[in-house]
C-alpha positions as CSV (number, residue, x, y, z in Angstrom):
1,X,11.3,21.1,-13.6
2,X,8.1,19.5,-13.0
3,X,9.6,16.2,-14.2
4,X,12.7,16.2,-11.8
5,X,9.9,16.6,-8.8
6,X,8.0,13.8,-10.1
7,X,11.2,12.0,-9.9
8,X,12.6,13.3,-6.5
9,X,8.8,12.5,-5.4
10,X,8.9,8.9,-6.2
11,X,12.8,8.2,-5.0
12,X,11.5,8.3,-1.3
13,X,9.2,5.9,-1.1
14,X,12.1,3.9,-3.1
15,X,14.9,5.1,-0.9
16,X,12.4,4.0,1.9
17,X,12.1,0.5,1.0
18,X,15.7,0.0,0.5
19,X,16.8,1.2,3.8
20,X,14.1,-1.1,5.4
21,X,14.9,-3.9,3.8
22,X,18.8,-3.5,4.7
23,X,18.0,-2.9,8.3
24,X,15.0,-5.2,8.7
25,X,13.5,-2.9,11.8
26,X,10.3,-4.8,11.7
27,X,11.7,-8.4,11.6
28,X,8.7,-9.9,13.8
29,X,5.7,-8.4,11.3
30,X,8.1,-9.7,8.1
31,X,8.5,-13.1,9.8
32,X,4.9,-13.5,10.4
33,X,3.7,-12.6,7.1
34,X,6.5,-14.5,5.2
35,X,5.3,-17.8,7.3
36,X,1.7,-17.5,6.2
37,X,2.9,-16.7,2.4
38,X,6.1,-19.1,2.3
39,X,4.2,-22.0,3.8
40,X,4.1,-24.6,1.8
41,X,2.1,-27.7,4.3
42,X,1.2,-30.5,2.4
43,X,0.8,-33.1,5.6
44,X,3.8,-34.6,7.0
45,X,3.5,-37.6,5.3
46,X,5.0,-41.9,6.1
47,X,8.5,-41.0,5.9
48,X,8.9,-39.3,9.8
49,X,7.4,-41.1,12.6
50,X,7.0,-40.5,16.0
51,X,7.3,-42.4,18.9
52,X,6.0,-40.5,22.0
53,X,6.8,-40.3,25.9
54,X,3.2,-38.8,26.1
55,X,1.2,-39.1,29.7
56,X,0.2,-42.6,29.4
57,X,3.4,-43.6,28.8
58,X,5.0,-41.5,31.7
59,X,1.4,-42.4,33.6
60,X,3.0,-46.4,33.5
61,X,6.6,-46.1,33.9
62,X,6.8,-42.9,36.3
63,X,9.1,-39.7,35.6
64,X,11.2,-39.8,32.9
65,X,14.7,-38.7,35.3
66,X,13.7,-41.9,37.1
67,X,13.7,-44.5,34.0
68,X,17.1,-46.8,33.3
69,X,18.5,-46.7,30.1
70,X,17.4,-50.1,29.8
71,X,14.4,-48.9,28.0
72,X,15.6,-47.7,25.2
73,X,17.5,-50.8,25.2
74,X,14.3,-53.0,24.9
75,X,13.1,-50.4,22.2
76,X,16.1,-51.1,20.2
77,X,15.8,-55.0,20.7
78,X,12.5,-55.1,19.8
79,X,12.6,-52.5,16.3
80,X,15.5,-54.6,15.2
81,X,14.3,-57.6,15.7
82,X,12.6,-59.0,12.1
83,X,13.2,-57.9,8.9
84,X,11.3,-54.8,9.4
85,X,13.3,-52.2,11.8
86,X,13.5,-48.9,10.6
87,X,16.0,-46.9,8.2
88,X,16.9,-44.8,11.2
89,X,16.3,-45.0,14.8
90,X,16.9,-41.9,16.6
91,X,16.8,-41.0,20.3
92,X,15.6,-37.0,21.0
93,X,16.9,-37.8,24.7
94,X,19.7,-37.4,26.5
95,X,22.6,-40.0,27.3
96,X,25.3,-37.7,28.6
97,X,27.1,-39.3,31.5
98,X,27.4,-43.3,33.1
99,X,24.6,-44.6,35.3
100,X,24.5,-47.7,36.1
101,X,27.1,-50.0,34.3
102,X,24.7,-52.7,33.4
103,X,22.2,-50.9,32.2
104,X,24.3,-48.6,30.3
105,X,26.5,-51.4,28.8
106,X,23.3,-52.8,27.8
107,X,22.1,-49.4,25.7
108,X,25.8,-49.8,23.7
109,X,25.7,-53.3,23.0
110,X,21.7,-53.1,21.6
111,X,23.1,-49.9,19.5
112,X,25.8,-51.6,17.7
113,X,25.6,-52.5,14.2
114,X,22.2,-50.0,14.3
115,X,21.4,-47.2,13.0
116,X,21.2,-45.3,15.6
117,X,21.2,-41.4,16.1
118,X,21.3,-39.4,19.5
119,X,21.1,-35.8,21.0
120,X,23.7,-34.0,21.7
121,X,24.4,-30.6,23.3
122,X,26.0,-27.7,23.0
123,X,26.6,-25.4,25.5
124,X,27.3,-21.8,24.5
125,X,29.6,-19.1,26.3
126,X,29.9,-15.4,24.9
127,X,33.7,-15.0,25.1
128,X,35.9,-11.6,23.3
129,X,37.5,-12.5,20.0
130,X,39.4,-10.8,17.6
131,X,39.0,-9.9,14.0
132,X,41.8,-10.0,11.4
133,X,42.8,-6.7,11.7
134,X,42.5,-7.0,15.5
135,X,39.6,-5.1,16.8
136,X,37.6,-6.9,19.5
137,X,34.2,-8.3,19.2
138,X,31.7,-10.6,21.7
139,X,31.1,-13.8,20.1
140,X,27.7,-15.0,21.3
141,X,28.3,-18.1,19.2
142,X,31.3,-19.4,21.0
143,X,31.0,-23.0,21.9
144,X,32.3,-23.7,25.4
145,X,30.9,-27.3,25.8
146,X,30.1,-30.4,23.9
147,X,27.9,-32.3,26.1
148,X,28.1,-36.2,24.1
149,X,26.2,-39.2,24.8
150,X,28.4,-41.6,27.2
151,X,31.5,-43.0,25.9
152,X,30.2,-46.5,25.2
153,X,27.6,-45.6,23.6
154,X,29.2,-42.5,21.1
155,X,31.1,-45.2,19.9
156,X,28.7,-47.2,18.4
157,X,25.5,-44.9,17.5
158,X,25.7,-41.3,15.8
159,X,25.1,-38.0,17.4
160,X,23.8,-34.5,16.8
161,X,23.7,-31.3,18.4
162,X,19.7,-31.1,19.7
163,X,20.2,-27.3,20.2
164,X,17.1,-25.5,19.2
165,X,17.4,-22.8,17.3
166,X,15.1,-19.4,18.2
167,X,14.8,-16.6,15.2
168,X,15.3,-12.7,16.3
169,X,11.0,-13.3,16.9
170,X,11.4,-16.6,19.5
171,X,10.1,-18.7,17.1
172,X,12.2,-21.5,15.5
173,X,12.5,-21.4,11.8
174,X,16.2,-22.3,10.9
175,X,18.3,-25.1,12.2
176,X,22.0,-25.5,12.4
177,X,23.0,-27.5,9.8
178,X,26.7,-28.3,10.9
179,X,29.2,-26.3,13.7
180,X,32.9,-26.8,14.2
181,X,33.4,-28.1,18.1
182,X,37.8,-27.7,18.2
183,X,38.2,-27.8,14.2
184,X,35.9,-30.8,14.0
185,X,32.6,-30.7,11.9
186,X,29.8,-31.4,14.2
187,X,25.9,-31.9,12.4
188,X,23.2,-30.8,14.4
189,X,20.4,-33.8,15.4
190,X,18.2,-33.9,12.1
191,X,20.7,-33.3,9.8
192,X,22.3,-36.5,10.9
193,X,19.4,-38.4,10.9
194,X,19.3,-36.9,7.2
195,X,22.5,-37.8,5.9
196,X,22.5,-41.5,8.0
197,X,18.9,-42.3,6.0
198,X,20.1,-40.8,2.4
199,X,23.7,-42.8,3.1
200,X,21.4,-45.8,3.7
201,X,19.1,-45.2,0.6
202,X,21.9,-44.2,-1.7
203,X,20.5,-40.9,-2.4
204,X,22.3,-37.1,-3.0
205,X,22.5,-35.1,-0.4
206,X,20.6,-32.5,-2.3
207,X,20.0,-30.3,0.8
208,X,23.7,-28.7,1.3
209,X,23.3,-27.1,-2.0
210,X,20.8,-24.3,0.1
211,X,22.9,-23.8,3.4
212,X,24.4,-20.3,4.3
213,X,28.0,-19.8,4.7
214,X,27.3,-19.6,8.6
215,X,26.0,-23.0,8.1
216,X,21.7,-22.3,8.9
217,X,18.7,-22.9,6.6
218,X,15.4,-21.9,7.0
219,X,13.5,-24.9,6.7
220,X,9.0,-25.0,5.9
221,X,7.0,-27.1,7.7
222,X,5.3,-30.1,6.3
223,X,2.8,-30.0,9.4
224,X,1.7,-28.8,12.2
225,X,1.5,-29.9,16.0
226,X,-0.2,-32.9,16.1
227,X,0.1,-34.1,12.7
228,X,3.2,-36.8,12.3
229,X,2.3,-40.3,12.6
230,X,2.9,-40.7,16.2
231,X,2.7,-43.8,18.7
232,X,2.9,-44.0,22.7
233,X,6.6,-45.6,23.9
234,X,4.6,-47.7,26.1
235,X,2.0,-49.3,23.7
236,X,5.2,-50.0,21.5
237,X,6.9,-51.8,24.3
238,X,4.0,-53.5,25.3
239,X,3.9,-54.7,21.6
240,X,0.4,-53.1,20.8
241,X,1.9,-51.4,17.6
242,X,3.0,-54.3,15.2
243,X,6.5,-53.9,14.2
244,X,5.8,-53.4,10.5
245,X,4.3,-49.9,11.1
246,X,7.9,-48.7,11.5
247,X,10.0,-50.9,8.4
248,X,12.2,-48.5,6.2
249,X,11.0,-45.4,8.4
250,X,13.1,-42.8,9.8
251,X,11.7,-42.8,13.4
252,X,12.2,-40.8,16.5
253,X,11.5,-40.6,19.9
254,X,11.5,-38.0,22.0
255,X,9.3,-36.1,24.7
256,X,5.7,-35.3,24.3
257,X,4.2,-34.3,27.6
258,X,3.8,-30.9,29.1
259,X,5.5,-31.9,32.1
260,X,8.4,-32.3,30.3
261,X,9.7,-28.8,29.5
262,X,10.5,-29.4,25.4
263,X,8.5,-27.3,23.5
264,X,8.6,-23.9,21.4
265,X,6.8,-21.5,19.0
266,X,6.7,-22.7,16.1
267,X,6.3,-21.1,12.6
268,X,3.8,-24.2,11.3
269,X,0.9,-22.7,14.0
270,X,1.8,-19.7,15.9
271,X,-1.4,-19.9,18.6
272,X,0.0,-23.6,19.6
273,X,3.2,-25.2,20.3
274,X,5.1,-27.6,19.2
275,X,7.6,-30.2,21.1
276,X,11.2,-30.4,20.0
277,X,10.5,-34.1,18.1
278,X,8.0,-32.6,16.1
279,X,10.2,-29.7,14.6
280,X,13.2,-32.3,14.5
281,X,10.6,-34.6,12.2
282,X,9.8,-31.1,10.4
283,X,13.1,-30.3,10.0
284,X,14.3,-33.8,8.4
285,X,11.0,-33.9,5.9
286,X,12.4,-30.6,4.8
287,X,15.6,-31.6,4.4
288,X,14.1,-34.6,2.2
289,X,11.5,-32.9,0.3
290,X,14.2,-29.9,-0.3
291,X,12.2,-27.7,1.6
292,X,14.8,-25.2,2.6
293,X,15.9,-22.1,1.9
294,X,18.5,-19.3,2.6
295,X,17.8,-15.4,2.4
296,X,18.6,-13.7,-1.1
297,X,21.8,-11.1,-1.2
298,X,20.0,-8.1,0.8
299,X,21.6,-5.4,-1.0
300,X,20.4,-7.3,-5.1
301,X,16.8,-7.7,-3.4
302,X,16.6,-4.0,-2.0
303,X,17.8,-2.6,-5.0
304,X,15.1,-4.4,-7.3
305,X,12.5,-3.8,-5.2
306,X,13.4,-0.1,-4.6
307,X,13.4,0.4,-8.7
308,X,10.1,-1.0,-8.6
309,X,8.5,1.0,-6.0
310,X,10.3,4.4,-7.5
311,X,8.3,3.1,-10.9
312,X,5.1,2.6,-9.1
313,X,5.3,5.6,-7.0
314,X,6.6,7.7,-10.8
315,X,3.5,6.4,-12.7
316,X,0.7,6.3,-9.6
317,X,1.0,9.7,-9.7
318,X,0.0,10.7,-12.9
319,X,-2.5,8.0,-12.7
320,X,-6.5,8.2,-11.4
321,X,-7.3,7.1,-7.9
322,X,-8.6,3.7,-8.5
323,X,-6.5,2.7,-11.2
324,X,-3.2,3.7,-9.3
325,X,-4.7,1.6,-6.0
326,X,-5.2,-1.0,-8.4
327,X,-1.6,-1.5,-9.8
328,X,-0.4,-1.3,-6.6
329,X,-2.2,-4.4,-5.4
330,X,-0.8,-5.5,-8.4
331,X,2.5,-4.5,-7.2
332,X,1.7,-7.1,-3.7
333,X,0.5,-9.5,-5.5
334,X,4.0,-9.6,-8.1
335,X,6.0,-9.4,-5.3
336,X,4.1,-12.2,-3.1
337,X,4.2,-14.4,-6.0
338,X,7.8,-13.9,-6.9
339,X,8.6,-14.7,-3.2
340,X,7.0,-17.8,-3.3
341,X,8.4,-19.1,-6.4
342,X,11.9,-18.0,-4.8
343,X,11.4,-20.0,-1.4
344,X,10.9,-22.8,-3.5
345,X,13.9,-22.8,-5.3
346,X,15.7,-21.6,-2.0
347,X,15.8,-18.2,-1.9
348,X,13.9,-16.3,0.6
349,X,13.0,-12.3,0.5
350,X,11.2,-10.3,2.8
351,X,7.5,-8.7,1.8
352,X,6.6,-6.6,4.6
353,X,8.3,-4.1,3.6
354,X,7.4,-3.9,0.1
355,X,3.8,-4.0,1.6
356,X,4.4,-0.5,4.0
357,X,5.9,0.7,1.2
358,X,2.7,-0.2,-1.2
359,X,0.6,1.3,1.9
360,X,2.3,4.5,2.3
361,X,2.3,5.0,-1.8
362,X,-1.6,4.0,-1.6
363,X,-2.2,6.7,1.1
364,X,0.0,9.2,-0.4
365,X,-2.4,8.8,-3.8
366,X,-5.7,8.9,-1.4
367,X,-5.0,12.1,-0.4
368,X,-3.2,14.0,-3.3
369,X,-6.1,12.3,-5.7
370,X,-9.0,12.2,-3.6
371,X,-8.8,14.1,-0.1
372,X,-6.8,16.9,-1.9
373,X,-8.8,17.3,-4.5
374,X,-11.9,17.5,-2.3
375,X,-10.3,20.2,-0.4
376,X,-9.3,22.2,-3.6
377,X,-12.7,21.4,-5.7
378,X,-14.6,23.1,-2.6
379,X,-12.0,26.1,-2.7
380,X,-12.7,26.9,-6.3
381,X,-16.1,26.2,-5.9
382,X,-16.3,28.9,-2.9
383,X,-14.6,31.4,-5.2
384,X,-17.2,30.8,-8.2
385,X,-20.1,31.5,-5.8
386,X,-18.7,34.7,-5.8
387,X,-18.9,35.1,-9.4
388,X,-22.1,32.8,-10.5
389,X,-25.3,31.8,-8.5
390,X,-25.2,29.0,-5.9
391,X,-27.7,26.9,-7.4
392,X,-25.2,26.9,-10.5
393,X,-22.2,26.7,-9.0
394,X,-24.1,23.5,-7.0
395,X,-25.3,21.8,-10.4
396,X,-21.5,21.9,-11.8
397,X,-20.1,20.3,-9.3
398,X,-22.2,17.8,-9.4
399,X,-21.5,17.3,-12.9
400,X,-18.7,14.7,-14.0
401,X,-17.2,17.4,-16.6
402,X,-16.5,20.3,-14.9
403,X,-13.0,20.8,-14.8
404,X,-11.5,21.9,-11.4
405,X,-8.1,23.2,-12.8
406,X,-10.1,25.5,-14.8
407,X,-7.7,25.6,-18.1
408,X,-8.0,27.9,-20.7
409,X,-10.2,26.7,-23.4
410,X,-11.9,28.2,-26.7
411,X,-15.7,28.6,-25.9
412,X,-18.7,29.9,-27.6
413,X,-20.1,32.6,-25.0
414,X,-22.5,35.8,-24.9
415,X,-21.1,38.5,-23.3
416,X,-22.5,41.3,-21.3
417,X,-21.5,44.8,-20.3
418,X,-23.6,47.3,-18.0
419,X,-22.2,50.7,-17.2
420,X,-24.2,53.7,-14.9
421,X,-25.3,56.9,-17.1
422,X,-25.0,60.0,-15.1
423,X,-23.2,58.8,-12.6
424,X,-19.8,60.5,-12.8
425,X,-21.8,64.2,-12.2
426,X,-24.3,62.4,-9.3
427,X,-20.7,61.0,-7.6
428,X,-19.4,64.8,-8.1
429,X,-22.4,66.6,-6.1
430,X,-22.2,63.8,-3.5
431,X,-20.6,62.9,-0.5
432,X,-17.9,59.4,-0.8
433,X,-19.9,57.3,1.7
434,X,-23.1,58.4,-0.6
435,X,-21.1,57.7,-3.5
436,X,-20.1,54.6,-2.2
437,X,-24.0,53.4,-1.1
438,X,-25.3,53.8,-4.7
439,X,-22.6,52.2,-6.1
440,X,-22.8,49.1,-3.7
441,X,-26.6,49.6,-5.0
442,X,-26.2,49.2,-8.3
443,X,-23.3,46.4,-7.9
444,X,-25.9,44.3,-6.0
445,X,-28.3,44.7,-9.1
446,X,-26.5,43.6,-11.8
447,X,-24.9,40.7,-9.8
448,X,-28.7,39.6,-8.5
449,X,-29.8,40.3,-12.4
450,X,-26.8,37.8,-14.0
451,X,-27.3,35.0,-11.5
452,X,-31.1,35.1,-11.5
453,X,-30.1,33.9,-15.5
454,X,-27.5,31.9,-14.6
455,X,-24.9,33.7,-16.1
456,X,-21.0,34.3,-14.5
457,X,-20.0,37.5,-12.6
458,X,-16.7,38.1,-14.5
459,X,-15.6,41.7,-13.0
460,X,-16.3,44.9,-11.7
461,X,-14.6,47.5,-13.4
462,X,-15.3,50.9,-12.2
463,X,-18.8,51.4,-12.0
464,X,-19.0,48.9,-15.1
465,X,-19.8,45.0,-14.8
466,X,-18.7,42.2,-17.0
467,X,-20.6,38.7,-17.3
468,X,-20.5,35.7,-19.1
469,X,-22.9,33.1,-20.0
470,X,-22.1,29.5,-20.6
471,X,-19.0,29.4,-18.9
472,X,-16.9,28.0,-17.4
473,X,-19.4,24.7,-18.0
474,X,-22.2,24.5,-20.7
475,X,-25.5,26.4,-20.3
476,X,-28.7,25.7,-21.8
477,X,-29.8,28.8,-23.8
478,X,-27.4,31.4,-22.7
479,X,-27.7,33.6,-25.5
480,X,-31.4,34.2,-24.4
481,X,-30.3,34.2,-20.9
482,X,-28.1,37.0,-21.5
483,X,-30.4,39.0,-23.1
484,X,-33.3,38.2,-20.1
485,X,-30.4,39.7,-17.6
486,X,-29.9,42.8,-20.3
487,X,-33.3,43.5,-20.0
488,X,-33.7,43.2,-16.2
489,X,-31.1,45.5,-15.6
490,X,-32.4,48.2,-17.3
491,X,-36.2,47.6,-16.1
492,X,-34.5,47.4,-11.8
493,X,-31.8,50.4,-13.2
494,X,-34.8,52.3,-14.4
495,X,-36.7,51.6,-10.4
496,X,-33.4,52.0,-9.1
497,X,-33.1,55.8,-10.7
498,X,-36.5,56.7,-9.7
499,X,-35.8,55.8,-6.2
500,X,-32.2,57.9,-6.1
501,X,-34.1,60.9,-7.6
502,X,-36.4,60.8,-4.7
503,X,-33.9,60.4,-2.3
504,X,-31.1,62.7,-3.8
505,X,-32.8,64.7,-6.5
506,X,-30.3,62.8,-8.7
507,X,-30.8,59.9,-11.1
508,X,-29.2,57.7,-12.6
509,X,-29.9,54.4,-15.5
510,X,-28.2,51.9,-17.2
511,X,-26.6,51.1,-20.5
512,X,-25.9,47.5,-21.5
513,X,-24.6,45.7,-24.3
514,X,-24.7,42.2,-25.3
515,X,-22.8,39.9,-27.9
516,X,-21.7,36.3,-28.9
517,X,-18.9,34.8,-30.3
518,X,-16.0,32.3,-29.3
519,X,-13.9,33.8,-26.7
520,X,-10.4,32.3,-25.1
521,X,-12.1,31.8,-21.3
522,X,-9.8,30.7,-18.3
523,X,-7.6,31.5,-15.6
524,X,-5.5,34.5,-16.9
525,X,-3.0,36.6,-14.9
526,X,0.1,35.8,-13.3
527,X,1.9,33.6,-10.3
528,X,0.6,35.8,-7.3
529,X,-2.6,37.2,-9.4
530,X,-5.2,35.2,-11.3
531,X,-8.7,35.6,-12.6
532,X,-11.0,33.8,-14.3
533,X,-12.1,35.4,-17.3
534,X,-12.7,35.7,-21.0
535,X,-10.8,37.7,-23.8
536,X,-10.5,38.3,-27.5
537,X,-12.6,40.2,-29.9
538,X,-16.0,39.2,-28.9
539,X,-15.5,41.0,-25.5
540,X,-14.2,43.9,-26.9
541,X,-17.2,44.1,-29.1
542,X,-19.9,43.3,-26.5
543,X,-17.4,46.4,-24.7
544,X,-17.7,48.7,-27.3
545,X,-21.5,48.9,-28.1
546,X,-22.2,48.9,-24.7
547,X,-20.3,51.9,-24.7
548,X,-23.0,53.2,-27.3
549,X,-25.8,52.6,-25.5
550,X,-28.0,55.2,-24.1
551,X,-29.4,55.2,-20.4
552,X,-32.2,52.6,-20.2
553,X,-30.9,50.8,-23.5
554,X,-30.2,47.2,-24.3
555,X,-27.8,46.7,-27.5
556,X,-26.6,43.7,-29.3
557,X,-24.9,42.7,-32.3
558,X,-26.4,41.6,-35.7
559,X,-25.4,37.9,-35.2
560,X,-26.7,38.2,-31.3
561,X,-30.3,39.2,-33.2
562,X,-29.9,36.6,-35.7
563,X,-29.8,33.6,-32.5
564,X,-32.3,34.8,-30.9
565,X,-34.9,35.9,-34.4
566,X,-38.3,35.6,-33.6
567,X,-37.6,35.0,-29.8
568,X,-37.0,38.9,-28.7
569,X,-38.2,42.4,-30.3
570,X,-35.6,44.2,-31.7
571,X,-34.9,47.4,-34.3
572,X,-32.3,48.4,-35.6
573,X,-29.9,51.3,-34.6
574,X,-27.2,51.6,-36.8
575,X,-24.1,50.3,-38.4
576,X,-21.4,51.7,-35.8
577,X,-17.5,52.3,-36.1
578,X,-16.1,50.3,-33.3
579,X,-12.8,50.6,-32.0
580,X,-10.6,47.8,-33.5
581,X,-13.3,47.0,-36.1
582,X,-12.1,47.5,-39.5
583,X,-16.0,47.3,-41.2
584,X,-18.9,49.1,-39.3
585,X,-21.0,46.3,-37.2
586,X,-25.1,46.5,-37.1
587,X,-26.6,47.1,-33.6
588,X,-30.1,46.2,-32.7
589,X,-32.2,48.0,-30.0
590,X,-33.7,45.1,-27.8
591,X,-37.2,46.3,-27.0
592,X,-38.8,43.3,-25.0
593,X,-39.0,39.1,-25.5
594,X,-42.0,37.3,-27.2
595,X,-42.0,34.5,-25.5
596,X,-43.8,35.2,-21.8
């Protein structure tokens, strides 16, 4: 039974992380911590440059709306014009519509024969589609426009869809690698430039191998705003930047001013922004350096890490506090690692899940081995101050050993019984609440008597009290101990008579017996009833001659003599028949200690 519980325990935290990692309901904490794990910048590196409409360069040729294509023309002219243009010239700016016929015509006719890439855009419309079995749903996707660069010019350059593309969170992450606009494959802005430089190089188009069947990859950038080779448009065109800086480079221009209303959060440095031709550069070194990735099949990842976190949670349990916090940084640590070989080879999985999973597991052991236990160490050790002196019951739980389930255990005790003589006829002649006020007397006595020695209240039974010495932790001379309580109680029993006398012309005194021996000591009793206690033969002895002794008298047994030779003053009684005894047992008298 206790084993199915462990087991029904540890499913929830499992069941827990599976349902999370299905539903993803904290997407923005997961996306943050995956971009700080997953990120793999190494600097951005020759390939990618930049060539920049920063402020100086709108400072000298005014607001970009205002320019004339003829620019770009003189960019082209002047790139191309050696033996050191670039692999791949592309254009982050827009070229939808004619202008001015000149102008434009002279744009296309520096293009041609070039390779040159431009933006495109698309413009989405939610429109109601249907599935195959006809039910309706709003597709948010739905490509109502293709916005192209002007007709002139799309027939001699390449284009792309610029469209950035925002995660769940706003920041951008992914790119679309390819769409279909009316059954036709469009590729988005960098993965043209991509295939137009690997066409030109003569390399494999090793990227496609990591897209999703909806056509996106999550993509890690190589470096953060600020950090691709960049140069101002207008110290190119003014011929400042010699042409060789760009030979067999994939360059692109694009906007790089405030003013001009392209930028986004990016997942390289999430306190600063980053203008659309730096994430296109990011996105294309990705692409290159196969830097991509696509999520792993939800339902195989939730199902592996659930069966890990129901093993975690299983053995944590049973484990000590530290140890079990340990393994489950352990546990982080695994799955951190394992993420970050996976993104390498493509496969991404979420981690914040697995970590409020590791956290709840880790608070769950806080408190059943730590808070819990303080809580249910102080209750026991509340009910032993009931049974045992303070100071004692102070000193064992101090001590590393004592055991706060308080199992039973074999242990090498003395044992003490004290009993009134005379009080049965005294209770007879006197009224209960008189009764009642010597017998709370005489409890107080023998309990003050046993903890003065450091010995354990066991029970009151009757007008009879139990104790035992060196339990339930180990006691320095006990056996002595025991006997030193013995001896008080009849010396205070003696006072205590003389006083009742006085006071009720009735007295009483006290008989006690004291033995050793190993007894079975622990919590004994039932479900709704325990009690600490001891039992087995050396009780019912240390019972019996108690029973024996005489008002005023201290007895022990031969082998309680024997511990304690030369240490206390003793004679001997007699060899009495004990109940349960099958051979008579020697009793000793205890007179008074030598020691003192």
């Amino acid at each position: 039974m206790k084993k199915i519980s462990r087991i029904l325990l540890a499913l929830i935290p499992a069941v827990l992380a599976f349902l999370m990692i299905m539903t993803e309901p904290f997407y923005s904490l997961d996306a943050m911590l995956t971009d700080k794990v997953y990120s793999q910048m190494k600097g951005a590196g020759d390939t990618v440059k930049i060539i920049a409409i920063d402020e100086e360069t709108l400072n000298a040729y005014g607001p970009l709306n205002t320019w004339s294509r003829e620019k770009s023309a003189d960019l082209i002219d002047y790139l191309y014009d050696g033996d050191n243009a670039p692999s791949v010239l592309a254009f982050d700016l827009m070229y939808i519509g004619e202008t001015d016929a000149a102008t434009d015509g002279r744009l296309a006719k520096a293009a041609e024969g070039k390779d040159i890439v431009t933006a495109s855009n698309l413009v989405y419309r939610g429109r109601v589609r249907y599935n195959k079995d006809g039910s309706p749903y709003y597709d948010t996707r739905n490509i109502d426009t293709e916005e192209r660069p002007f007709t002139a010019l799309d027939e001699v350059s390449l284009s792309g869809f610029a469209n950035a593309e925002m995660s769940k969170d706003g920041f951008v992450r992914t790119t679309q690698f390819s769409t279909l606009v009316n059954d036709e494959t469009r590729y988005s802005f960098a993965t043209r430039i991509y295939l137009e430089y690997m066409k030109k190089a003569g390399l494999e188009e090793r990227a496609l191998a990591t897209i999703s069947k909806d056509n996106q990859v999550q993509f890690f950038y190589s470096g953060k705003p600020g950090e691709y080779t960049r140069f101002s448009l207008k110290n190119v065109l003014d011929g400042k930047v010699p042409k060789e800086e760009f030979a067999d480079s994939i360059v692109i221009v694009g906007a790089y001013a405030p003013g001009l209303t392209d930028s986004y959060h990016s997942a390289a440095k999430r306190s600063k922004d980053m203008y659309g031709v730096e994430i296109n550069a990011n996105i294309v070194s990705a692409l290159l350096n196969e830097k991509t990735a696509t999520k792993a099949p939800l339902i195989w990842y939730a199902i592996i890490a659930a069966l890990i976190l129901f093993g975690y949670t299983y053995l944590a349990r049973e484990m000590k506090m530290y140890p079990a916090l340990l393994v489950g940084i352990w546990v982080l640590m695994g799955f951190g690692i394992a993420g970050r070989l996976l993104a390498v080879n493509g496969s991404l999985i979420s981690l914040i899940y697995v970590l409020i999973t590791v956290v709840i597991i880790g608070t769950w052991v806080i408190i059943e081995k730590y808070v819990l236990e303080i809580f249910q160490k102080k209750k026991v050790i509340d009910t032993f101050k009931k049974y045992m002196a303070p100071q004692v019951i102070d000193n064992m739980a101090k001590d590393e050993l004592f055991n706060i389930e308080m199992k039973g255990e074999r242990r090498h005790v003395a044992v003490l019984f004290v009993d009134i003589r005379g009080f049965t006829s005294m209770s007879e002649a006197l009224e209960p609440e008189e009764v009642v006020q010597i017998l709370n007397q005489y409890l107080t006595l023998t309990t003050k008597c046993i903890f003065d020695h450091g010995g354990m209240l066991d029970k009151f039974i009757g007008d009879a009290t139990m104790a035992i010495f060196n339990a339930p932790n180990d006691q320095e001379d006990y056996i002595y101990k025991a006997i030193l309580a013995g001896l008080d109680m009849v010396k205070y029993g003696n006072e205590l008579g003389e006083k009742l006398l006085e006071q009720y012309g009735r007295t009483v005194s006290f008989g006690v017996g004291v033995n050793i021996g190993e007894a079975i000591v622990g919590n004994i009793g039932c479900d709704t009833r325990l009690d600490y206690t001891a039992i087995g033969d050396t009780v019912n002895t240390a019972s019996r001659i108690e029973g024996k002794a005489k008002g005023g008298e201290l007895l022990i047994t031969e082998d309680t003599m024997k511990a304690l030779e030369g240490r206390i003053v003793t004679e001997y009684v007699e060899a009495m028949a004990l109940k349960g005894k099958a051979e008579p047992v020697n009793v000793y008298r205890v007179l008074e200690t030598k020691e003192n």
